[in-house]
GUTI-586982 format. One record per residue: residue number from 1; residue in three letters; x, y, z of N, C-alpha, C in turn. Coordinates in steps of 0.001 Angstrom, whole numbers, plus 500000, padded with zeros to 6 digits. Layout:
<sites>
+------+------+--------+--------+--------+--------+--------+--------+--------+--------+--------+
| resi | resn |    npx |    npy |    npz |   capx |   capy |   capz |    cpx |    cpy |    cpz |
+------+------+--------+--------+--------+--------+--------+--------+--------+--------+--------+
|  NUM |  Ala |      X |      Y |      Z |      X |      Y |      Z |      X |      Y |      Z |
...
+------+------+--------+--------+--------+--------+--------+--------+--------+--------+--------+
</sites>
This chain:
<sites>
+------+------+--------+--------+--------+--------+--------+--------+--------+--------+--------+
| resi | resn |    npx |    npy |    npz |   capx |   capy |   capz |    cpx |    cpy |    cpz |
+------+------+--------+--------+--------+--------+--------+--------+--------+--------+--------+
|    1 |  Unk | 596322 | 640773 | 665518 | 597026 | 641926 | 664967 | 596036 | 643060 | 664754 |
|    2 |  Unk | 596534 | 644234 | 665038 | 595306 | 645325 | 664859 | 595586 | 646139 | 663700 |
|    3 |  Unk | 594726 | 646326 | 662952 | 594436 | 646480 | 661662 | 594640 | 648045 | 661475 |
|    4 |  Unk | 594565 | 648657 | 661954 | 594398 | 649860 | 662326 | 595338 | 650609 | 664089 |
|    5 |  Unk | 595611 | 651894 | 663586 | 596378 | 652761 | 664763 | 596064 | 653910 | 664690 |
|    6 |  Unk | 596167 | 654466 | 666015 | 595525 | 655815 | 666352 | 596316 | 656999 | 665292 |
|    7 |  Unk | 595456 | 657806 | 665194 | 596198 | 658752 | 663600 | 596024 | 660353 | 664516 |
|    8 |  Unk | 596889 | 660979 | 664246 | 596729 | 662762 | 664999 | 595816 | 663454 | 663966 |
|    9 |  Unk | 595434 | 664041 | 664565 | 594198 | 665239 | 663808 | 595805 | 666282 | 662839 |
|   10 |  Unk | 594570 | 666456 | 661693 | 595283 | 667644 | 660946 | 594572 | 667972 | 660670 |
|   11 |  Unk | 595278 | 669574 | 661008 | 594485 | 670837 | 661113 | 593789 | 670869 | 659669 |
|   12 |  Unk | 595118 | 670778 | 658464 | 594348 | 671525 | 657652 | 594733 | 670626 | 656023 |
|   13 |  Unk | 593901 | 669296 | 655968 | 594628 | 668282 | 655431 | 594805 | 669047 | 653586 |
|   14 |  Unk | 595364 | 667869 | 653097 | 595809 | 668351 | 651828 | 594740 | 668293 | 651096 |
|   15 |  Unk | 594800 | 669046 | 649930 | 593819 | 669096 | 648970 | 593983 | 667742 | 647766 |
|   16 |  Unk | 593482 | 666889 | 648587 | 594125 | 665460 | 647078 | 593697 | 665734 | 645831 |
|   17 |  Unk | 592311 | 666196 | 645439 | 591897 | 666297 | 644422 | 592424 | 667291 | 643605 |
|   18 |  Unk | 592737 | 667952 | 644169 | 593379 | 669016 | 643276 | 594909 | 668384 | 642560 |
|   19 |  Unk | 595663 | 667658 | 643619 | 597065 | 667190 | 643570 | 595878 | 666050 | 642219 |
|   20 |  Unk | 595692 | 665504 | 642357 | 595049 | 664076 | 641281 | 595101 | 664618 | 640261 |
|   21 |  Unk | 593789 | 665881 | 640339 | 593659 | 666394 | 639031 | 594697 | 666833 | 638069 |
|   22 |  Unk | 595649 | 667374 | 638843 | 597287 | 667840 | 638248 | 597746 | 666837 | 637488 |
|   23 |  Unk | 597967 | 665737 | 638646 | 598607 | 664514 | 638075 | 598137 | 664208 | 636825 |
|   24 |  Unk | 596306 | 664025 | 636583 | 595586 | 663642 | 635259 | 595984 | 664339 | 634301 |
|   25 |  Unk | 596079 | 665712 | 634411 | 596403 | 666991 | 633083 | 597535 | 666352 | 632469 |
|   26 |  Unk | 598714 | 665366 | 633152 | 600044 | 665395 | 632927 | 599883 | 663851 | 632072 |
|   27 |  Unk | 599804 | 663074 | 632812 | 599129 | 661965 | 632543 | 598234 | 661210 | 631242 |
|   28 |  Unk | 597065 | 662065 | 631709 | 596342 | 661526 | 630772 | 595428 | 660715 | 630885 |
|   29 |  Unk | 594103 | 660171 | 630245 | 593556 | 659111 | 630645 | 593885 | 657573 | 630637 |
|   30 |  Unk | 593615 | 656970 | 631872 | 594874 | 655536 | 632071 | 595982 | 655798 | 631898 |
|   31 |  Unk | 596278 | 657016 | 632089 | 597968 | 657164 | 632280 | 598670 | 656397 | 631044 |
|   32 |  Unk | 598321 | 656728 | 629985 | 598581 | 656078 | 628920 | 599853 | 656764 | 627907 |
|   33 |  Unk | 600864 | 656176 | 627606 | 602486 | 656587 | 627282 | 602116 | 657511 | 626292 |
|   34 |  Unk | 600787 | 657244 | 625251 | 600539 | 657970 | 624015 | 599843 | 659366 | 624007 |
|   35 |  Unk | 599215 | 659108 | 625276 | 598567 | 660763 | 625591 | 599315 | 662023 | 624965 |
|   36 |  Unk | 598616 | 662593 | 624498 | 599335 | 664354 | 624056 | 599236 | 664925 | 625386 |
|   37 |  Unk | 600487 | 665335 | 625392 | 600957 | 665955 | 626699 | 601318 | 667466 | 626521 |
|   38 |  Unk | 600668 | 668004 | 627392 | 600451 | 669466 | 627472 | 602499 | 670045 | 626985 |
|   39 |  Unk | 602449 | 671173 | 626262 | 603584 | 671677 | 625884 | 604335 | 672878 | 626365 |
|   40 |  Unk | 605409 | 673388 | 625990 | 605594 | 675097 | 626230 | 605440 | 675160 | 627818 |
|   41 |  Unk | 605212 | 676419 | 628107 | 605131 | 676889 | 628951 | 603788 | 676273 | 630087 |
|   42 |  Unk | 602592 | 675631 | 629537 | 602060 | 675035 | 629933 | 602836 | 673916 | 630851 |
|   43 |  Unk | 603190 | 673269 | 629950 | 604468 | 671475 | 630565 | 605190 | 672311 | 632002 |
|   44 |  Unk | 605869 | 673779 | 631811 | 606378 | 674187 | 632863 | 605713 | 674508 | 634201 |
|   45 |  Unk | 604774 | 674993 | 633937 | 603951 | 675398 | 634669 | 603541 | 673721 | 635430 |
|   46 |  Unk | 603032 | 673524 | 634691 | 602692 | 671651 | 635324 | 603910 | 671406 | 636424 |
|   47 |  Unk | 604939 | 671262 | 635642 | 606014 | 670427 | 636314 | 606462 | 671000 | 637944 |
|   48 |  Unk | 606064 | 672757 | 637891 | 606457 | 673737 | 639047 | 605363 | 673138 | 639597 |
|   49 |  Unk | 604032 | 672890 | 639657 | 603082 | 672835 | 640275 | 603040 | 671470 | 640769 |
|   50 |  Unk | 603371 | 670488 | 639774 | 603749 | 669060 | 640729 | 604668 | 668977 | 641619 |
|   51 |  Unk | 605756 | 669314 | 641196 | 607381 | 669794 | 642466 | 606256 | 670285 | 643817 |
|   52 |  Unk | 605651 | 671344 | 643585 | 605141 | 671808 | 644744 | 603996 | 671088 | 645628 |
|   53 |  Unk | 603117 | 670261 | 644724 | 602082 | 669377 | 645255 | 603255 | 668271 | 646489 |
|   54 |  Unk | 603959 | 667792 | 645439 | 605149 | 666666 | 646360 | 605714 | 667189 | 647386 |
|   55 |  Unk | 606224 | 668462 | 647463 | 607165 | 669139 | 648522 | 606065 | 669064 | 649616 |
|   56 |  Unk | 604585 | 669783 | 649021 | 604098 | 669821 | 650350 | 603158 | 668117 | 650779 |
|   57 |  Unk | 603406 | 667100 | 650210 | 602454 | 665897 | 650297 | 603498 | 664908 | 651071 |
|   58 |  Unk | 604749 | 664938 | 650654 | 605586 | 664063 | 650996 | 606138 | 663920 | 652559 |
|   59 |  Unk | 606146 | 665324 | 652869 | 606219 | 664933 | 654687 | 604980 | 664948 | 655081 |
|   60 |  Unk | 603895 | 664937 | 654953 | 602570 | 664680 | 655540 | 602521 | 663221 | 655814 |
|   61 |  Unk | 602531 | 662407 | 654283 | 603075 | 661066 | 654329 | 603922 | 660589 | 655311 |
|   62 |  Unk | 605090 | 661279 | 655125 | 606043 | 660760 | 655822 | 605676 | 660849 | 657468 |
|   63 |  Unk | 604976 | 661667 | 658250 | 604458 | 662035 | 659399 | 603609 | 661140 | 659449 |
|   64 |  Unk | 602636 | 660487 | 658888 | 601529 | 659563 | 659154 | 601930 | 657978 | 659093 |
|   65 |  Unk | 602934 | 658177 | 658426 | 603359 | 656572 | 658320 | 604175 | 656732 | 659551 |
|   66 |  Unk | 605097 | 657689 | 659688 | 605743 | 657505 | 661506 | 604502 | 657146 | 662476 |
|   67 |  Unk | 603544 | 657143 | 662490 | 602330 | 656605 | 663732 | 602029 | 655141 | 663940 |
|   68 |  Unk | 602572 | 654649 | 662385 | 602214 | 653033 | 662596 | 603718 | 652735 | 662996 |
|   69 |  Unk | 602992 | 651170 | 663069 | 604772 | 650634 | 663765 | 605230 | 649861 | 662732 |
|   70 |  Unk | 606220 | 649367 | 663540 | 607747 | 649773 | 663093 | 607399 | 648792 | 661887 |
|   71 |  Unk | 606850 | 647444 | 661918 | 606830 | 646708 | 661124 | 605399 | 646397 | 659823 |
|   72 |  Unk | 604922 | 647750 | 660251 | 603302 | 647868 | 658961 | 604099 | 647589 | 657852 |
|   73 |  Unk | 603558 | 647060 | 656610 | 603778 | 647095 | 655543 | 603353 | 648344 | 654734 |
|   74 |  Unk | 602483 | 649445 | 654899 | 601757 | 650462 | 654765 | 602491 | 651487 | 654618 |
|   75 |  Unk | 603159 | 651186 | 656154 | 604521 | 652201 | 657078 | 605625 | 652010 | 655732 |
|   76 |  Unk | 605960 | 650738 | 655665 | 607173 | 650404 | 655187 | 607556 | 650761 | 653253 |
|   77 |  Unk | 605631 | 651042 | 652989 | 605730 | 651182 | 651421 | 605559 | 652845 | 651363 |
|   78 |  Unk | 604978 | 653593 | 652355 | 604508 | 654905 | 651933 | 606172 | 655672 | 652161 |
|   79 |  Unk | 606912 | 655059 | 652902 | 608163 | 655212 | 653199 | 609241 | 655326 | 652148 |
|   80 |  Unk | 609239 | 654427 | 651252 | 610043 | 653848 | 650550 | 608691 | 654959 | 649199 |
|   81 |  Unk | 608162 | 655142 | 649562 | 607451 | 656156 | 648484 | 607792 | 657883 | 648051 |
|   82 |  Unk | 607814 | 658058 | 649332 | 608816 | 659345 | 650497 | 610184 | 659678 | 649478 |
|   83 |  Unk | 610518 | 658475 | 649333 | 611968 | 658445 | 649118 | 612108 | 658736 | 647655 |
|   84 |  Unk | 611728 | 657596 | 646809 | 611086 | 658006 | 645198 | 610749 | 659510 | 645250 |
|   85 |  Unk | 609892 | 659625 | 645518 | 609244 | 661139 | 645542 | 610660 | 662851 | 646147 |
|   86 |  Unk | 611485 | 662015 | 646944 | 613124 | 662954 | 647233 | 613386 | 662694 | 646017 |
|   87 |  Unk | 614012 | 661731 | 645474 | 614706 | 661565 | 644308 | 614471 | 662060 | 643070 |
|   88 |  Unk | 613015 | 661654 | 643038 | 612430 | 662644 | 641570 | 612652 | 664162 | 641931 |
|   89 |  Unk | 612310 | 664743 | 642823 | 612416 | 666026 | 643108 | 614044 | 665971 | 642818 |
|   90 |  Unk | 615043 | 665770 | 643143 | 616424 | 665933 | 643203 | 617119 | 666177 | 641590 |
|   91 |  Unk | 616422 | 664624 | 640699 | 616833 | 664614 | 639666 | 617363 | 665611 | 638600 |
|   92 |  Unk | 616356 | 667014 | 638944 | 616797 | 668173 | 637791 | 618203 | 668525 | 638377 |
|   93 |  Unk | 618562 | 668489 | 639407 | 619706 | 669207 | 639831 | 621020 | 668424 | 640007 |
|   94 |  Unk | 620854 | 667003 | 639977 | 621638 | 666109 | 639784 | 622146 | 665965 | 638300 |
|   95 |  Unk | 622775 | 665070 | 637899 | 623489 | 664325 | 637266 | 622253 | 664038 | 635456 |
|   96 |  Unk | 621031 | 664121 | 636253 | 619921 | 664254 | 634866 | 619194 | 666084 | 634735 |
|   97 |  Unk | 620000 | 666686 | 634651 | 619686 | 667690 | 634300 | 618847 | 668162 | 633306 |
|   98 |  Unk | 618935 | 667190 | 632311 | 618118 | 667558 | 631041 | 617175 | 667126 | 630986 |
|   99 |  Unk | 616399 | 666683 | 632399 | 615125 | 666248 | 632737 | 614398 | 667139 | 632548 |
|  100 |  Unk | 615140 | 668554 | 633406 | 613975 | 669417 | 633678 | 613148 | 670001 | 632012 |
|  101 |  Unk | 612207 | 669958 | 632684 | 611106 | 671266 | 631406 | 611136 | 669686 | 630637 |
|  102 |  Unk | 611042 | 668539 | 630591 | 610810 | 667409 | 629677 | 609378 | 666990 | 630160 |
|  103 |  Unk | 608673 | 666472 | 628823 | 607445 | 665451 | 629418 | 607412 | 664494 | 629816 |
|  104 |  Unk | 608330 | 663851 | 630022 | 609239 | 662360 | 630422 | 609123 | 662857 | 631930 |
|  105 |  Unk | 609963 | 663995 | 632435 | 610242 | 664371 | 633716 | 608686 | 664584 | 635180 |
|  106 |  Unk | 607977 | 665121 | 634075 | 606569 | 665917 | 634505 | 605685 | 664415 | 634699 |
|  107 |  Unk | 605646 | 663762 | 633506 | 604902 | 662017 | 634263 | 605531 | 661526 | 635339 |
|  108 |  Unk | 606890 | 661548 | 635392 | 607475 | 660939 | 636520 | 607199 | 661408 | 637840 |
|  109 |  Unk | 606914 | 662904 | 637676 | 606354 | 663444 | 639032 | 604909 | 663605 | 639118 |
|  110 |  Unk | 603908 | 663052 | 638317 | 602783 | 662802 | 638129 | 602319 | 661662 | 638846 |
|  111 |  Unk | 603713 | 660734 | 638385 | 603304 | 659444 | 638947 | 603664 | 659175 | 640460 |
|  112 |  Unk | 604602 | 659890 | 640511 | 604964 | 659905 | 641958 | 604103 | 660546 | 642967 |
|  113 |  Unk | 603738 | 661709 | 642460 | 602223 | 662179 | 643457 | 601016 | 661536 | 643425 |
|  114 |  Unk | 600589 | 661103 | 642541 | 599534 | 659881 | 642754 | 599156 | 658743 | 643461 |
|  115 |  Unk | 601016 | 658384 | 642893 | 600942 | 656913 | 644248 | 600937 | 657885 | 646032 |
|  116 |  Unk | 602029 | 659443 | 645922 | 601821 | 659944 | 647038 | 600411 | 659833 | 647887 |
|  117 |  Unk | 599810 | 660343 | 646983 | 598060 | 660611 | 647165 | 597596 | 659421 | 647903 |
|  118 |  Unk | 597893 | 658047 | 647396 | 597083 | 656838 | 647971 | 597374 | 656955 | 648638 |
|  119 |  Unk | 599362 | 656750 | 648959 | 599567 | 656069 | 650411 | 598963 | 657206 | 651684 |
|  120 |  Unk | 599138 | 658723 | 651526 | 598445 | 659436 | 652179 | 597262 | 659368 | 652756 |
|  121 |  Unk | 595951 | 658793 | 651952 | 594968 | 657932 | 652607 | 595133 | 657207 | 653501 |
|  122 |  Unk | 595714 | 656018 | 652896 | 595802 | 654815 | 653718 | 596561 | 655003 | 654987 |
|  123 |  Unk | 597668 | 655806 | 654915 | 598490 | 655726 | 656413 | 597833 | 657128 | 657131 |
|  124 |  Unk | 597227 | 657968 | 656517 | 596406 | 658991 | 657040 | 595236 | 658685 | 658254 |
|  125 |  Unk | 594617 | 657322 | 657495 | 593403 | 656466 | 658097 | 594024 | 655491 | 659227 |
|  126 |  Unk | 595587 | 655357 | 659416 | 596150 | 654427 | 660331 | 595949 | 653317 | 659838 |
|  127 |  Unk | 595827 | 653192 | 658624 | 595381 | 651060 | 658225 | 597360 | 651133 | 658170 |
|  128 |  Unk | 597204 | 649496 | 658964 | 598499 | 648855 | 659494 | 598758 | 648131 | 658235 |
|  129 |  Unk | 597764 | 647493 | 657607 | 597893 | 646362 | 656377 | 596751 | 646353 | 655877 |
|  130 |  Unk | 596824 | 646524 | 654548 | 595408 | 646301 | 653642 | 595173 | 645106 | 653724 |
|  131 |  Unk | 593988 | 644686 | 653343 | 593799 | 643708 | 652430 | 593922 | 642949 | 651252 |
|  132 |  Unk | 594607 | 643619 | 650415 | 595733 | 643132 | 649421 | 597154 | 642756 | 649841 |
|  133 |  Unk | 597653 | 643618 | 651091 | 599061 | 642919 | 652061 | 598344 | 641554 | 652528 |
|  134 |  Unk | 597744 | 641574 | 653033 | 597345 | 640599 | 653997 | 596742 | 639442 | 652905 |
|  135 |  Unk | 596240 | 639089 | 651987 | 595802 | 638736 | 650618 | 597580 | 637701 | 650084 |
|  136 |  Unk | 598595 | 638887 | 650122 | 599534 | 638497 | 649548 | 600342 | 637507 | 650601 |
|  137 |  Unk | 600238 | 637732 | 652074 | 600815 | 637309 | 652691 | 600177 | 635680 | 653293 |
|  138 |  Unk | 598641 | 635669 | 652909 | 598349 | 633968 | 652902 | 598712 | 633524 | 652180 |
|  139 |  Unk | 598941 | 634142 | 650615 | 599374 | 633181 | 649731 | 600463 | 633221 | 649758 |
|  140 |  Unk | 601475 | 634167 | 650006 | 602954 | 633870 | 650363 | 603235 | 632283 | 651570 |
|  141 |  Unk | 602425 | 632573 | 652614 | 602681 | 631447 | 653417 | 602374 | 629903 | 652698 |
|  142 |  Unk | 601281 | 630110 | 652184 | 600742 | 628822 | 651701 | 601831 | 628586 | 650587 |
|  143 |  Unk | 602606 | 629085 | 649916 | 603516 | 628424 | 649234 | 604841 | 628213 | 649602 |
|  144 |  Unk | 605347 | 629094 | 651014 | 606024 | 628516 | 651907 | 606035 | 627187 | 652513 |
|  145 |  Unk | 604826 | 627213 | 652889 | 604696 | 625584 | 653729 | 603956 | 624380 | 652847 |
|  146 |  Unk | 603566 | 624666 | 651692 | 603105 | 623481 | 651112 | 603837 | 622655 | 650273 |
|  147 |  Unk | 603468 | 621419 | 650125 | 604440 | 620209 | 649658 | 604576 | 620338 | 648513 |
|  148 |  Unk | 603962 | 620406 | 647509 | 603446 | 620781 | 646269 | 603677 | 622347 | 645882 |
|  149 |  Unk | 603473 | 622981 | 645906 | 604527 | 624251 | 645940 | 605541 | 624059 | 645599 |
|  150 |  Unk | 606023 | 623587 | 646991 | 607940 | 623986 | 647083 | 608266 | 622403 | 646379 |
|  151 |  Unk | 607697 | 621335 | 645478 | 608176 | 620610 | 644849 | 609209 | 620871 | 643864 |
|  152 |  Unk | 610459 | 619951 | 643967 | 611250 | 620927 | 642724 | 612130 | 619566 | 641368 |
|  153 |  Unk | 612212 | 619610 | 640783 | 612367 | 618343 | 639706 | 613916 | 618182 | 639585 |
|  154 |  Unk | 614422 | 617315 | 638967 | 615921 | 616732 | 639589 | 616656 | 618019 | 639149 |
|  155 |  Unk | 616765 | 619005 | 638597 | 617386 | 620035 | 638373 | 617510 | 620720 | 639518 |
|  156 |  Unk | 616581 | 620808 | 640456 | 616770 | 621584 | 641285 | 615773 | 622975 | 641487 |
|  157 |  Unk | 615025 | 622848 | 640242 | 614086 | 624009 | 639556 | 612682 | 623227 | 640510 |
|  158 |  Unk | 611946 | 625017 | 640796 | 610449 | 624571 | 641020 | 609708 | 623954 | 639562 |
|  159 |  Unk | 609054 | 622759 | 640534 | 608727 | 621879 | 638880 | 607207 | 621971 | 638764 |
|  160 |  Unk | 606454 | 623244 | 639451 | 605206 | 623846 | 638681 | 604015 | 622896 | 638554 |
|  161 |  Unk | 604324 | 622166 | 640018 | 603317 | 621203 | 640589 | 601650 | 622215 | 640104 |
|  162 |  Unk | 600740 | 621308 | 639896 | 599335 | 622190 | 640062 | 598991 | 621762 | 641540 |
|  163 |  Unk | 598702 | 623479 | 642419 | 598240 | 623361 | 643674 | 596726 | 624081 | 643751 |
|  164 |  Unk | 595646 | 623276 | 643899 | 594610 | 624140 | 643908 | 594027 | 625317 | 645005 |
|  165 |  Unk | 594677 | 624865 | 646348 | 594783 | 625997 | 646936 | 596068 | 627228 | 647026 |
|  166 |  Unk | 596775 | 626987 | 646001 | 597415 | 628050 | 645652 | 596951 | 628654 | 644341 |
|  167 |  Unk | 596044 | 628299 | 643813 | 595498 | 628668 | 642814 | 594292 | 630016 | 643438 |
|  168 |  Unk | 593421 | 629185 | 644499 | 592542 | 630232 | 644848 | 592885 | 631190 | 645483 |
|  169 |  Unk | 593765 | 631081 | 646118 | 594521 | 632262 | 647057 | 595376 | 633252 | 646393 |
|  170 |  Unk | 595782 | 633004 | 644646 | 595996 | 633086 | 643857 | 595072 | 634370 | 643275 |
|  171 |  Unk | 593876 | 633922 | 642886 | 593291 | 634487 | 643023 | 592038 | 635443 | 643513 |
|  172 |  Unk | 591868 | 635168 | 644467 | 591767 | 635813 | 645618 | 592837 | 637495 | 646145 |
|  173 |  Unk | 593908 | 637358 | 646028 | 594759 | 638186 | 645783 | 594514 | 638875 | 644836 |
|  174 |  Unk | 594315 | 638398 | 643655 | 594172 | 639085 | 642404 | 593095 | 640108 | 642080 |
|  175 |  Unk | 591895 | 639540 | 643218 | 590836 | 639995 | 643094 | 590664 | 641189 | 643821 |
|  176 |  Unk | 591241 | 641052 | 644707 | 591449 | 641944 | 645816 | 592576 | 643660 | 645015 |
|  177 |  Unk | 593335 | 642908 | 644449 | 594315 | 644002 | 643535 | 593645 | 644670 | 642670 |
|  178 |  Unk | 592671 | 644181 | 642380 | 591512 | 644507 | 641025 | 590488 | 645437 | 641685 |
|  179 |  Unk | 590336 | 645113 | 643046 | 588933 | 645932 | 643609 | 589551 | 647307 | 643876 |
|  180 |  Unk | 591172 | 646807 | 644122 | 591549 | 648385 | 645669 | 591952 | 649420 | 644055 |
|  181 |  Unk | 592247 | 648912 | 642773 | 593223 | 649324 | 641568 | 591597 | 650420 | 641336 |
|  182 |  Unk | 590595 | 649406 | 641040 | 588984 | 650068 | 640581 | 588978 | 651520 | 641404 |
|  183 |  Unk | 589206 | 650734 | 642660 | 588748 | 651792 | 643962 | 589662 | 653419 | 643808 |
|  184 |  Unk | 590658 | 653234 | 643527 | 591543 | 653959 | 643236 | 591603 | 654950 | 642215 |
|  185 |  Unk | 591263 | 653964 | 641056 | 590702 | 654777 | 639803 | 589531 | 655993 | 639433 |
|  186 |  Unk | 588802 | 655256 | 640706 | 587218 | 656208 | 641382 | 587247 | 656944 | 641392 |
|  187 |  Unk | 588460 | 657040 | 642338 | 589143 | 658589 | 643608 | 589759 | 659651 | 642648 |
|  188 |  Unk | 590495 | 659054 | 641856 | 591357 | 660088 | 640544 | 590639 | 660278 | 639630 |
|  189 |  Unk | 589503 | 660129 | 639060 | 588944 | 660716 | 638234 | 587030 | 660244 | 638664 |
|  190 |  Unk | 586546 | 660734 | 639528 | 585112 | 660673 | 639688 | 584727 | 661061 | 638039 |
|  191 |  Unk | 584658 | 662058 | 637743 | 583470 | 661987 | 636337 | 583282 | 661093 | 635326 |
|  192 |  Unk | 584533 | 660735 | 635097 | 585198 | 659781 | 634216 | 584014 | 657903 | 634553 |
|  193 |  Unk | 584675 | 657801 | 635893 | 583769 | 656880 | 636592 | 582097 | 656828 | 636441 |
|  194 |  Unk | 581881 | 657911 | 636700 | 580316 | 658336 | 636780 | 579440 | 658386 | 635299 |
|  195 |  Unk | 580421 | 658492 | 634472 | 579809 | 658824 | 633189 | 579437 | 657413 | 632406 |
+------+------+--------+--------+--------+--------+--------+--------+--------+--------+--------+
</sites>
């Protein structure tokens, strides 16, 4: 399987850091529920400026994940990211109207450009499947096909056999979620990291 697919040149790629940094102002450090969140006319200003980071991030995405095929997992999440990211945009004008100008509303599109931001990397770079897909998908198999696994007790219930190679693959996965989560954290706030 090839790990990677040919990606088209862009002319004039997006400014992520700037889109991150937005996201952080809104956010907060660790994106944490308790953060004091900017107010007034400030919060507005934010919220116009995220709408606009997404409007222009979301078909870029959406253009780079069309290059992989049909069946990437990469393709299939930055996609389904695309979509989140329509919807939040939609929400003020729909049926939640009293979203708009809220700090509730402004994280939600904080959070949605952030995750935008990754998948933009990753399907930007043509990766078909990370290493956390691919991570999830040995240990998905290995508890598909193993005896012990799929053991299940007269109820009918999985009966929570101990499998030690579902344990390491277990974590292994985990570890892998922990490196790309670090890696990630890097990218959205360098000083923070550095300090």
């Amino acid at each position: 399987m090839n790990a990677t697919a040919p990606t088209s040149v862009v002319e004039d790629p997006p400014d992520l850091a700037t889109m991150r940094e937005t996201a952080h102002r809104v956010l907060g450090p660790d994106n944490a529920p308790d953060a004091v969140p900017p107010a007034g006319d400030e919060l507005d200003t934010l919220t116009a400026t995220l709408r606009g980071h997404i409007e222009l991030l979301a078909p870029e995405v959406e253009q780079a994940a069309g290059l992989l095929s049909e069946n990437s997992p990469t393709r299939y999440s930055a996609l389904a990211c695309v979509e989140e990211a329509g919807g939040k945009l939609r929400a003020p004008t729909l049926s939640f109207a009293r979203l708009a100008g809220t700090v509730m509303y402004a994280r939600r599109l904080a959070r949605v450009l952030a995750a935008l931001c990754d998948h933009y990397e990753i399907v930007s770079a043509g990766i078909e499947v990370t290493s956390e897909q691919r991570a999830f998908v040995r240990l998905a198999d290995h508890c598909l096909k193993c005896r012990t696994c799929r053991a299940v007790d007269d109820k009918g219930w999985n009966a929570g056999l101990p499998c030690e190679e579902e344990s390491r693959l277990y974590e292994a996965y985990r570890a892998l979620l922990a490196r790309a989560s670090a890696a990630r954290l890097a990218r959205r706030h360098p000083a923070e990291v550095s300090a």
